[in-house]
Wavefront OBJ file of the C-alpha trace (Angstrom):
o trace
v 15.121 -13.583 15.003
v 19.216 -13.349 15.628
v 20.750 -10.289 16.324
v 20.330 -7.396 18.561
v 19.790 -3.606 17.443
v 23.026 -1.720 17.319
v 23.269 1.870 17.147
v 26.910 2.448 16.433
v 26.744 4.332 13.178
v 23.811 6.487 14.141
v 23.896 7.369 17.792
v 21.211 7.691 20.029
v 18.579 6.621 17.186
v 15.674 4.290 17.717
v 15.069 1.492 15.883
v 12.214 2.787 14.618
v 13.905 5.594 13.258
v 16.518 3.575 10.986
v 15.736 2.101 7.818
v 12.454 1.258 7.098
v 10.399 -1.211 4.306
v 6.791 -0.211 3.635
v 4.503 -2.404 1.372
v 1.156 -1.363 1.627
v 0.350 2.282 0.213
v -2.261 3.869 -2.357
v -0.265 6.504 -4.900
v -3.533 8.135 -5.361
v -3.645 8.555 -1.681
v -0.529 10.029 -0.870
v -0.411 12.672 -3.141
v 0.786 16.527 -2.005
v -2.044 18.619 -0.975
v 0.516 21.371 -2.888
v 0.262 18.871 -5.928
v -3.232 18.942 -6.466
v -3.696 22.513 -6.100
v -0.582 23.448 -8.437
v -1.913 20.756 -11.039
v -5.591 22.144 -10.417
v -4.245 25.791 -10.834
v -2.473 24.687 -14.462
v -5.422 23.380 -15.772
v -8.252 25.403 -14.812
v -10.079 22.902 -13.058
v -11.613 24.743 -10.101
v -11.356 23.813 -5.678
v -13.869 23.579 -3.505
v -10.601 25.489 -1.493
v -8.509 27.767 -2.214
v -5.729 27.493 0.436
v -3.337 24.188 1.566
v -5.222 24.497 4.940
v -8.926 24.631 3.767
v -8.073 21.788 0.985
v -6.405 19.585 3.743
v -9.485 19.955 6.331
v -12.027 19.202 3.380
v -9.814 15.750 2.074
v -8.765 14.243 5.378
v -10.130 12.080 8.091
v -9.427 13.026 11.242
v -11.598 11.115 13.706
v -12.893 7.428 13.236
v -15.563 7.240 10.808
v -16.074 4.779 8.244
v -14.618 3.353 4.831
v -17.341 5.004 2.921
v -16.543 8.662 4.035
v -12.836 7.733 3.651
v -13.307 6.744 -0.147
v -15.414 9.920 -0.566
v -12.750 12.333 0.086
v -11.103 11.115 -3.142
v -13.248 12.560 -5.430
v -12.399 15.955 -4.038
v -9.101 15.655 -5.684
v -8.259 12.957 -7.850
v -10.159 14.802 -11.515
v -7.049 17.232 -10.685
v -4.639 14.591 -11.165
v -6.663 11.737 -13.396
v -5.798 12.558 -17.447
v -2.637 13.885 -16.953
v 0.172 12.861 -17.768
v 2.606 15.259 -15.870
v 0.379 15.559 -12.823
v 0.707 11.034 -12.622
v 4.098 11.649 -13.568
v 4.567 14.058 -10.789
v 2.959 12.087 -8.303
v 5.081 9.301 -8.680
v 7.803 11.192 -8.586
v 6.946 13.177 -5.390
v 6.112 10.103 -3.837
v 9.553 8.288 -3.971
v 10.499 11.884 -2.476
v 8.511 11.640 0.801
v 9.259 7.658 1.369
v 13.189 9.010 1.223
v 12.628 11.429 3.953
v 10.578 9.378 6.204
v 13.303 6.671 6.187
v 11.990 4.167 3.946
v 14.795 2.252 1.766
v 12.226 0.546 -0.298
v 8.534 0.725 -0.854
v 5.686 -0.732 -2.833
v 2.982 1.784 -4.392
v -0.061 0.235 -5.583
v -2.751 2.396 -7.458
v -5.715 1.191 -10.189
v -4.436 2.597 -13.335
v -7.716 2.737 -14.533
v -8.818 5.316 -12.228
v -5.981 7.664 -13.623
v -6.896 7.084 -17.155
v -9.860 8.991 -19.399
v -9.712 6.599 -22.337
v -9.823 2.879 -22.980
v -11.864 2.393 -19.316
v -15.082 2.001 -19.184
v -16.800 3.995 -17.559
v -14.733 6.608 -17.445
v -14.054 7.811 -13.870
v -14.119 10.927 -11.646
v -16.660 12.427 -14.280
v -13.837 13.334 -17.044
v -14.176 14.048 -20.534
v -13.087 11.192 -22.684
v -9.336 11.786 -24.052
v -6.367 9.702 -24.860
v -4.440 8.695 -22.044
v -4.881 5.105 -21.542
v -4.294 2.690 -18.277
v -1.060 1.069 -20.060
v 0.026 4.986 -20.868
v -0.818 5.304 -17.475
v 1.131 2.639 -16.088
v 4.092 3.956 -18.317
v 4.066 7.239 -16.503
v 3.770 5.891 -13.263
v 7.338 3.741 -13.717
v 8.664 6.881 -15.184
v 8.030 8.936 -12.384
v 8.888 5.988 -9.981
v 12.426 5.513 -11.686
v 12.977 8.827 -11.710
v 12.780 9.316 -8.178
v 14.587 6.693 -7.340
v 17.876 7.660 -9.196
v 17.220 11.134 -7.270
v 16.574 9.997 -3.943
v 17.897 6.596 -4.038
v 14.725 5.121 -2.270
v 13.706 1.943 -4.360
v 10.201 1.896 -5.336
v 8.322 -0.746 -7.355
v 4.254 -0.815 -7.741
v 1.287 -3.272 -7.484
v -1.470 -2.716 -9.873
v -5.285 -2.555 -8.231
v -8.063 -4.119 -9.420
v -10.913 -2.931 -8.217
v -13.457 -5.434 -6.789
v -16.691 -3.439 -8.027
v -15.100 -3.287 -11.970
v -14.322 -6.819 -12.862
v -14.188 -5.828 -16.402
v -10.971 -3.989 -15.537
v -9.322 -6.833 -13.692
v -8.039 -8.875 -16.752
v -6.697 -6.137 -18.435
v -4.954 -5.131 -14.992
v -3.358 -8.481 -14.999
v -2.062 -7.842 -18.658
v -0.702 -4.862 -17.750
v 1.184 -6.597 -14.440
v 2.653 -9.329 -17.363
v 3.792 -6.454 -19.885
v 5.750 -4.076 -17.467
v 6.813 -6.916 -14.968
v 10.485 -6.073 -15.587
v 9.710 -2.387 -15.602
v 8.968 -1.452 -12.348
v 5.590 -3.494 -11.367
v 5.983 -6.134 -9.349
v 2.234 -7.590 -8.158
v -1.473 -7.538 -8.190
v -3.788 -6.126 -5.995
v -7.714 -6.733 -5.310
v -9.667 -3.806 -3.669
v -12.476 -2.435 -2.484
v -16.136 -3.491 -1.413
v -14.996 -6.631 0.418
v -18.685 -7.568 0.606
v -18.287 -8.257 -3.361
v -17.181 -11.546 -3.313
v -15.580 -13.893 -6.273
v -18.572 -15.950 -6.613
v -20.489 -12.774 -7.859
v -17.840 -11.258 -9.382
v -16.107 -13.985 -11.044
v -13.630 -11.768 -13.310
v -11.794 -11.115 -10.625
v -10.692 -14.952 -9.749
v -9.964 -15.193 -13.985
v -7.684 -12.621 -13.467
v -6.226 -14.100 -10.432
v -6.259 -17.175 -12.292
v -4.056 -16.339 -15.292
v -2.413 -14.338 -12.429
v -0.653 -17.286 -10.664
v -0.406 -18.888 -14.187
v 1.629 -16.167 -15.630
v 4.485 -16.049 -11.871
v 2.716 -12.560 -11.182
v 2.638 -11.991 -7.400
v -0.564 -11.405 -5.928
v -1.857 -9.434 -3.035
v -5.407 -8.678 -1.250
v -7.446 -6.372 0.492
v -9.076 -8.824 3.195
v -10.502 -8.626 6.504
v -10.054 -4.594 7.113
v -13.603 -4.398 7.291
v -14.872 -7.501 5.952
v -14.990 -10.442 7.819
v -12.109 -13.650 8.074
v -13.852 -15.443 4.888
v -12.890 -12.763 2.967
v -9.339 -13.397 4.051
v -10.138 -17.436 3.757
v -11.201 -16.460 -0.149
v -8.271 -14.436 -0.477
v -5.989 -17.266 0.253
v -7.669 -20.102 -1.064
v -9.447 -19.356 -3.987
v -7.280 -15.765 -5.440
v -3.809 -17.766 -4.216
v -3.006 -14.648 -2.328
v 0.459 -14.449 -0.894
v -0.286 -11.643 1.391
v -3.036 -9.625 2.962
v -3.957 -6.100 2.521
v -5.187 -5.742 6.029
v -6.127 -8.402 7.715
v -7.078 -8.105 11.255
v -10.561 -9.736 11.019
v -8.166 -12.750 10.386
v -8.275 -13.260 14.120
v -12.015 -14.372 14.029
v -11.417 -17.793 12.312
v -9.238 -19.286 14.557
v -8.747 -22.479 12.595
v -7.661 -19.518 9.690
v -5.571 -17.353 11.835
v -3.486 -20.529 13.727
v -2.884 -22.150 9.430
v -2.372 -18.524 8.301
v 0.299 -18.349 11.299
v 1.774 -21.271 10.365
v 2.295 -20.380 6.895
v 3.835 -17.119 7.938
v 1.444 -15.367 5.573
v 2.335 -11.809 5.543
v -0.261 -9.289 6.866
v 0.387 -5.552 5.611
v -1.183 -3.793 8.516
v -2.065 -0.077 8.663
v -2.641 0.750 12.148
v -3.514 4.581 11.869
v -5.968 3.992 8.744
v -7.654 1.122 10.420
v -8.580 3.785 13.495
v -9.742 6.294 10.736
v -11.829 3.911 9.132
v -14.070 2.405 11.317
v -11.588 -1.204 10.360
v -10.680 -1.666 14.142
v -11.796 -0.550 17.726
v -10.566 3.198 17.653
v -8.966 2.544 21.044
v -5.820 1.126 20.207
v -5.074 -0.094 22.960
v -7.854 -3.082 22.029
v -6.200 -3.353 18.202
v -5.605 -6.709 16.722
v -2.532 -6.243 16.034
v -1.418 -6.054 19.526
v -2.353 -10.263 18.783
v -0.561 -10.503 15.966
v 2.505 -9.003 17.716
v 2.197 -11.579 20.685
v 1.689 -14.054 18.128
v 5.267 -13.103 16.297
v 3.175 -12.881 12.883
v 4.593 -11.925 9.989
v 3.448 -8.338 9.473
v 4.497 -5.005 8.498
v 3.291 -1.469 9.141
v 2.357 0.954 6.502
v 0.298 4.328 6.128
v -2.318 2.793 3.190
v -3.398 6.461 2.333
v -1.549 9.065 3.972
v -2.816 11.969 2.340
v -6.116 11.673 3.461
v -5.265 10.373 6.768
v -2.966 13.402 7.406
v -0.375 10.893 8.640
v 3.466 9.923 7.603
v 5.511 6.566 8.355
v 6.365 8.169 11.701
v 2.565 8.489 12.856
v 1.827 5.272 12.380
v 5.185 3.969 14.412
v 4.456 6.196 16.941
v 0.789 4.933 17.410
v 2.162 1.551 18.364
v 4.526 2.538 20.292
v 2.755 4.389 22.623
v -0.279 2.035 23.000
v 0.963 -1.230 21.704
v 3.821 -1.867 23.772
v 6.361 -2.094 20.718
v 9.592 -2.275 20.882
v 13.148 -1.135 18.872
v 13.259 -5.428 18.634
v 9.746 -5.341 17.319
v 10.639 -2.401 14.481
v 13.331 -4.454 13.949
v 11.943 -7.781 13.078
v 8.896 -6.226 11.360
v 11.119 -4.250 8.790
v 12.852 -7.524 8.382
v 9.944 -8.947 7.578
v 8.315 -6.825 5.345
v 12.100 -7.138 3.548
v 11.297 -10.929 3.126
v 8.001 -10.602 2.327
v 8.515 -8.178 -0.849
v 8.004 -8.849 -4.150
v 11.460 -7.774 -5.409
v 13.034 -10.692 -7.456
v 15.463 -12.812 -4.856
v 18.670 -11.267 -6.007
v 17.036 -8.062 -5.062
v 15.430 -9.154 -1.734
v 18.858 -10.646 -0.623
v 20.213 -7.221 -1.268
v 17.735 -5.253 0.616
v 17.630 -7.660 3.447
v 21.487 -7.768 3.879
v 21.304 -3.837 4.273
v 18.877 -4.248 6.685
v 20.887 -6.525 8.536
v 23.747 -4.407 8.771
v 22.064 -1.258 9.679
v 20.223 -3.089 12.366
v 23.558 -4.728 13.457
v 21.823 -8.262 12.788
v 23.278 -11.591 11.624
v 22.460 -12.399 8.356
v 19.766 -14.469 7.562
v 18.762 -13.850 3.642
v 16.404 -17.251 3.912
v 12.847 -16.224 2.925
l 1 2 3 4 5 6 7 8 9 10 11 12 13 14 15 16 17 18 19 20 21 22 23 24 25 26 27 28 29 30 31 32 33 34 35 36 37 38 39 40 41 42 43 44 45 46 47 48 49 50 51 52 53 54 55 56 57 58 59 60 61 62 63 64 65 66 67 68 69 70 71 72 73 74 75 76 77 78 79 80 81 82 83 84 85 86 87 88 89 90 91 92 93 94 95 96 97 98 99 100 101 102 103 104 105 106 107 108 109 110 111 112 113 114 115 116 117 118 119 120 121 122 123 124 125 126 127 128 129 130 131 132 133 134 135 136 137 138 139 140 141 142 143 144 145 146 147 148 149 150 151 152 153 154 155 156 157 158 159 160 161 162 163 164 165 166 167 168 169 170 171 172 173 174 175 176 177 178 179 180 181 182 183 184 185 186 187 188 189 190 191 192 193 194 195 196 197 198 199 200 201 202 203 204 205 206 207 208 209 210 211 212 213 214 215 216 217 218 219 220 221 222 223 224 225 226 227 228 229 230 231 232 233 234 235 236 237 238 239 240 241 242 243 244 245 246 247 248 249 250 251 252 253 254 255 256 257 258 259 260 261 262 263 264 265 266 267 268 269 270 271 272 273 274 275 276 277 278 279 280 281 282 283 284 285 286 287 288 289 290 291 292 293 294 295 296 297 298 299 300 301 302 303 304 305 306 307 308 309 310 311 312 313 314 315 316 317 318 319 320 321 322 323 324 325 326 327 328 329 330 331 332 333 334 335 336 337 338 339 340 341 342 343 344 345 346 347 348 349 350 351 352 353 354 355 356 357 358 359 360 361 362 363 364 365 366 367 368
C-alpha cells in the first residue's frame, strides 16, 4: 500500500493506537461482567457469584483449552440477558461504548438473535420460560441499542446476524430477518458453530445462503478456526462466502490458500481467542497468521468474544506485536483493510476509508 504513517496530529502515538476497524465480534460475548450482574440483580435470577471478581474467574478462559469449554462459559450468563428487552438493549448499547474507548471508528457485531429470544424459536434456549420477545423483536432492540450508541459515542456500528450451524431450522428465518432490517442497521450473514456439521448434512443452511446471495445480502463464515481447510473450501464455494470467520486452517490446502490469496479474500482473524481455544498452537510465536502476514493477506484483527476471553482490542494488538513481528505499517494496512473489506454500502466505505487515510497520513486509495 501507498503512504507512510504520520503522527502529526497525535504525537508520539503508535499506529496501533490510532483509529481502528474491527469486524469480527460476538455481542453476546462482550457483554459487561457489571451488566449481567445488574440485569441478574433486577430480575431475580440468581449467580453462581456474587462479586465482579468471582463472576469473571467462573466465565473466562484464561489458559488454552478448547472450543467446547469456551462455549460452556456462556450459559453461565447469557439466561441473565436472553428475554429481555432492556438487558439486549443495554448490551448493544454498552457495546458501541467500549469499541469508542478502545479506538475503534467502526465495528461489526454479529450475534444469533435466536439465542436472545424466548418465543417464536424452537427450542427455546438457555432453559427459559416461553414469553413474547421474538428474534425480529430481538433484532429491533439490538439496532436500537446500536444506534443509540452511536449518536452518543460516535463509533459506527452495524451487525451480522448468526446462524447457527447445529439449528438449520433457524437459518432461513435469520436470512429474512438480514432482508427486513438491511437498511436498519444489519449489514450480513453469519454461519457458526460445530464446523464438523457440514452443508451436505445440514442442508438449510446452504438454502439460506442460497436466497442469501439471491436477495444482495453479504455473507460471512466461521471456517477453518478449528475445522479443517474444506470447511473454508465449502465456505467459499458452495455458501458464496465473501469472508472468513477465522481461517487459519486455510493454510493446509495450498492450492486453497494460494486462489484464496489471489482473490484477496478477507480473513477476520482473532489471534488471542484462537490461543484460548485450542484453534492454533498456543505459542504464538508458531501462529498462522505470522503466514498470512508474510503473505500480505487480506486480514484483520478482532477480539471474537472478549468477555470471556478477558481481553480488549489492545490485547490482541499487543499479542502480535510482541511475538509476531508487526509493525505500525502492518496496523496500518490491516485497518485499511478491514475498511475495504466491510460491509458498509460503498458511499459509506469510501467515507470510512478516506478517514482512515488521513489519520494514517496515507494517499487515498478508496478502490475496493
Amino acid at each position: 500500500m501507498a503512504g507512510v504513517c504520520v503522527n502529526d496530529k497525535t504525537p508520539g502515538q503508535d499506529c496501533e493506537r490510532k483509529d481502528k476497524v474491527e469486524l469480527h465480534v460476538h455481542l453476546d460475548g462482550a457483554i459487561r461482567i457489571e451488566t449481567i450482574m445488574d440485569v441478574a440483580k433486577r430480575r431475580g435470577i440468581p449467580l453462581s457469584a456474587d462479586t465482579v471478581e468471582e463472576l469473571t474467574r467462573q466465565i473466562t478462559v484464561t489458559e488454552p483449552s478448547s472450543l467446547t469449554e469456551f462455549l460452556g462459559k456462556f450459559s453461565k450468563f447469557m439466561h441473565v440477558i436472553a428475554g429481555d428487552r432492556e438487558a439486549i438493549k443495554r448490551i448493544a448499547y454498552e457495546f458501541v461504548e467500549t469499541k469508542s474507548k478502545e479506538g475503534v471508528i467502526y465495528v461489526e457485531a454479529r450475534y444469533s438473535p435466536h439465542f436472545m429470544a424466548n418465543c417464536d424459536v424452537d427450542p427455546i434456549p438457555w432453559d427459559q420460560e416461553k414469553g413474547d420477545l421474538t428474534p425480529d423483536e430481538v433484532v429491533n432492540l439490538v439496532n436500537q441499542g446500536l444506534k443509540e450508541g452511536e449518536e452518543a459515542f460516535k463509533t459506527k456500528a452495524r451487525s451480522i446476524l448468526c446462524c447457527m450451524r447445529h439449528m438449520p431450522n433457524w437459518s432461513m428465518d435469520v436470512v429474512e430477518l438480514c432482508k427486513k432490517y438491511r437498511n436498519d442497521g444489519v449489514v450480513a450473514i453469519d454461519l457458526a458453530g460445530d464446523e464438523s456439521l457440514n452443508c451436505e448434512m445440514y442442508p438449510g443452511h446452504l438454502n439460506a445462503y442460497t436466497e442469501a446471495v439471491k436477495s444482495g445480502i453479504h455473507r460471512t463464515v466461521h471456517a477453518g478456526e478449528v475445522g479443517a481447510a474444506s470447511v473454508v473450501k465449502e465456505a467459499v464455494e458452495i455458501l458464496k462466502a465473501e469472508r472468513i470467520g477465522h481461517g487459519y486452517h486455510t493454510i493446509d490446502d495450498k492450492e486453497l490458500y494460494q486462489q484464496l490469496l489471489k482473490d484477496r479474500m478477507h480473513f477476520e482473524m482473532c489471534p488471542v481467542s484462537s490461543r484460548l481455544t485450542g484453534a492454533c498452537d498456543p505459542d504464538f510465536t508458531k501462529h498462522p497468521l505470522i503466514r498470512f502476514k508474510e503473505d500480505k493477506a487480506n486480514f484483520s484483527l478482532n477480539t471474537d468474544d472478549p468477555t470471556v476471553f478477558n481481553s480488549t482490542l489492545e490485547s490482541d494488538y499487543q499479542a502480535v506485536k510482541k511475538y509476531m513481528g508487526f509493525t505500525e505499517e502492518d496496523f496500518r494496512d490491516l485497518n485499511i483493510n478491514a475498511a475495504k473489506s466491510c460491509f458498509l454500502p460503498d458511499n459509506e466505505k469510501e467515507e470510512l476509508l478516506n478517514h482512515l487515510y488521513k489519520v494514517y497520513g496515507m494517499v487515498n486509495d478508496t478502490s475496493f
